[in-house]
C-alpha positions in Angstrom: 43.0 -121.6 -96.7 41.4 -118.4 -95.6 42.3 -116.8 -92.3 39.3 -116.2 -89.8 38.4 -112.5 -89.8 39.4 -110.4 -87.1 38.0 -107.4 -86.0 40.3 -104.2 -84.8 38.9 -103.9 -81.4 40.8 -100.6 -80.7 41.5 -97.5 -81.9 43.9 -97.0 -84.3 46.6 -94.0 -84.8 47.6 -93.2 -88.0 50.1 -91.0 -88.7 49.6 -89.3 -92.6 52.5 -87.2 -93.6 51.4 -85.4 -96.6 52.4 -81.9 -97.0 49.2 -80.7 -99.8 46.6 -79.4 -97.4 44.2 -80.4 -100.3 45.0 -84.2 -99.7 45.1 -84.1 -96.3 41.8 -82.4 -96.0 40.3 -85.5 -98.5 42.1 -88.1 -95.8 41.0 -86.8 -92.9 37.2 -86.2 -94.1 37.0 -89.3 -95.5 38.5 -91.2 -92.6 36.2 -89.7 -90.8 33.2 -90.2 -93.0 34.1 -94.0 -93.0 33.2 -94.3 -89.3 36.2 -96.5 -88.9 37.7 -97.2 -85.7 40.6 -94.9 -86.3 42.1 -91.9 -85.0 43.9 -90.1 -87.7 46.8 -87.2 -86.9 48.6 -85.6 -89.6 52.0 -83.5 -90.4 53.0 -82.0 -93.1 56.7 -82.1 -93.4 59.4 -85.0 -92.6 60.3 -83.4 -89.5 57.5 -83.2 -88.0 56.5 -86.8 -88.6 59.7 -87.8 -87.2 59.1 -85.8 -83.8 55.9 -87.4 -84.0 56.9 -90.9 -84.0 60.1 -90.2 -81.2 57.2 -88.3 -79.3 59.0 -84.9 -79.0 58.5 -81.5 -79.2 54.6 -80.7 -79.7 54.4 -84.5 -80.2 55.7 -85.6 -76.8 52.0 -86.7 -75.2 51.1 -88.0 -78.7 50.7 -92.0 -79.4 53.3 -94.2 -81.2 51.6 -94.3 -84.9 50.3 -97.8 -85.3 50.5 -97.3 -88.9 52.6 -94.1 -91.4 50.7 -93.3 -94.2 54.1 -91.4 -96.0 54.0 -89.3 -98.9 57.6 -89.4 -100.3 57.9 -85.5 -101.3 58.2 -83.3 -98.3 59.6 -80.2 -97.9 63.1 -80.2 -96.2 63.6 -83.8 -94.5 62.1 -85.8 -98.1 59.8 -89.1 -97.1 62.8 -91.3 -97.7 65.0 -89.6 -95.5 61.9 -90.3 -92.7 61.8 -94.0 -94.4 65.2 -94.7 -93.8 66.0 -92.9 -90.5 62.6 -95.7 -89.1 64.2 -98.0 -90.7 66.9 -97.8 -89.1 65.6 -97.9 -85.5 64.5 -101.6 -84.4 61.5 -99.8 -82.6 60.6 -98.5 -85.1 60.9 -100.6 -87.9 58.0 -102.4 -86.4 55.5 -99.5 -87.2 53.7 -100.1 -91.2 54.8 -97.5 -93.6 53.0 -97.1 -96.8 54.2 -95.0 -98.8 51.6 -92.6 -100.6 52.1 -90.6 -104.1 50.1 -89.4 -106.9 52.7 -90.7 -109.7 51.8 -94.2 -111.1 55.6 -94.8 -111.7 59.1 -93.6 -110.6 61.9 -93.2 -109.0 59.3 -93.0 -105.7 58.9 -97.3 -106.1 62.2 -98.3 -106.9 63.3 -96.3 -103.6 60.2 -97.6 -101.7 61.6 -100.9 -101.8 64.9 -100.0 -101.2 64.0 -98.7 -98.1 62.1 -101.5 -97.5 58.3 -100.0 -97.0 55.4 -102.2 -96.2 53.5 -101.1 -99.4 53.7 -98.7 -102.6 50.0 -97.1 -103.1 49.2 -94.9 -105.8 46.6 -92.2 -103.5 43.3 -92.5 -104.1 41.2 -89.9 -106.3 37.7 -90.2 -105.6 35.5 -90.4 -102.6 34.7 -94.3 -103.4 38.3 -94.8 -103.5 39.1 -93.1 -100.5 36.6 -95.3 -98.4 37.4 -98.4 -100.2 41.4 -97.6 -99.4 40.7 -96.5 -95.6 38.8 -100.3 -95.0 41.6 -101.8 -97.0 44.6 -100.8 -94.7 42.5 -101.3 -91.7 41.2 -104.4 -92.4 44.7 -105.5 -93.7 47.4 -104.2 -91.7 45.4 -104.5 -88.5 43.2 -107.6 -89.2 45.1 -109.9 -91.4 48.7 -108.8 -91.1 50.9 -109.7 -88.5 54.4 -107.9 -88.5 57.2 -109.8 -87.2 58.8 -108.7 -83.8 62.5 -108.0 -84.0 63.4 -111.2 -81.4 61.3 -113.1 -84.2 63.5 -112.1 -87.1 66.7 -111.5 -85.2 67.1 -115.4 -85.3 
């Protein structure tokens, strides 16, 4: 049975926390390029993303993230600290995180789904793959996907 498309009829914030200005600079351009509807914003330590998502700080007129694209080795606070501390906040728990590295294999999966993150994705390497992943999550998380709400799981 296949689900009717829906389209994203909004923008969408995305929140990349990637601390190699290389990568982020092959995101953001490519997000970009894509002509998505999408607005990305991007940090570079865990930190920062977290006074992102609690909106304080330099962050405090910025919008909730609808989705955390989270590379898991940051300088000072790692991604897994980030993972678990949204995790462990019912608001937001609720917000995607998928968790972003360059290794294939590691210790980075096994505590991905510890922590309980959306998805593990290996990060894309070429322009091709770059587009192809930026339609993926939006057309996934945002068009198919439908996160439960806390009252929905707190049965």
């Amino acid at each position: 049975m296949t689900a009717p498309e829906e389209q994203v009829d909004r923008a969408i914030d995305i929140l990349l926390v990637e601390p190699n200005p290389g990568d982020t600079r092959l995101f953001t351009e490519n997000f970009r390029d894509a002509k998505l509807m999408n607005t990305i914003h991007a940090v570079s330590d865990g930190e920062s993303a977290l006074d992102f998502v609690h909106q304080r700080g330099e962050y405090a007129e910025k919008p909730q993230p609808d989705i955390i694209l989270l590379e898991p080795q940051l300088p000072g606070k790692s991604g897994m600290d980030v993972l678990s501390e949204l995790n462990g906040e019912p608001a937001l728990r609720e917000i995607p995180v998928i968790v972003l590295t360059s290794s294939a294999v590691g210790e980075e999966i096994v505590r991905s789904h510890d922590l309980e993150a959306d998805s593990y994705i290996q990060k894309p390497i070429s322009p091709d793959q770059f587009v192809e992943f930026i339609q993926s999550v939006e057309e996934f998380w945002f068009a198919i996907v439908r996160k439960p709400t806390s009252s929905a799981t707190d049965g």
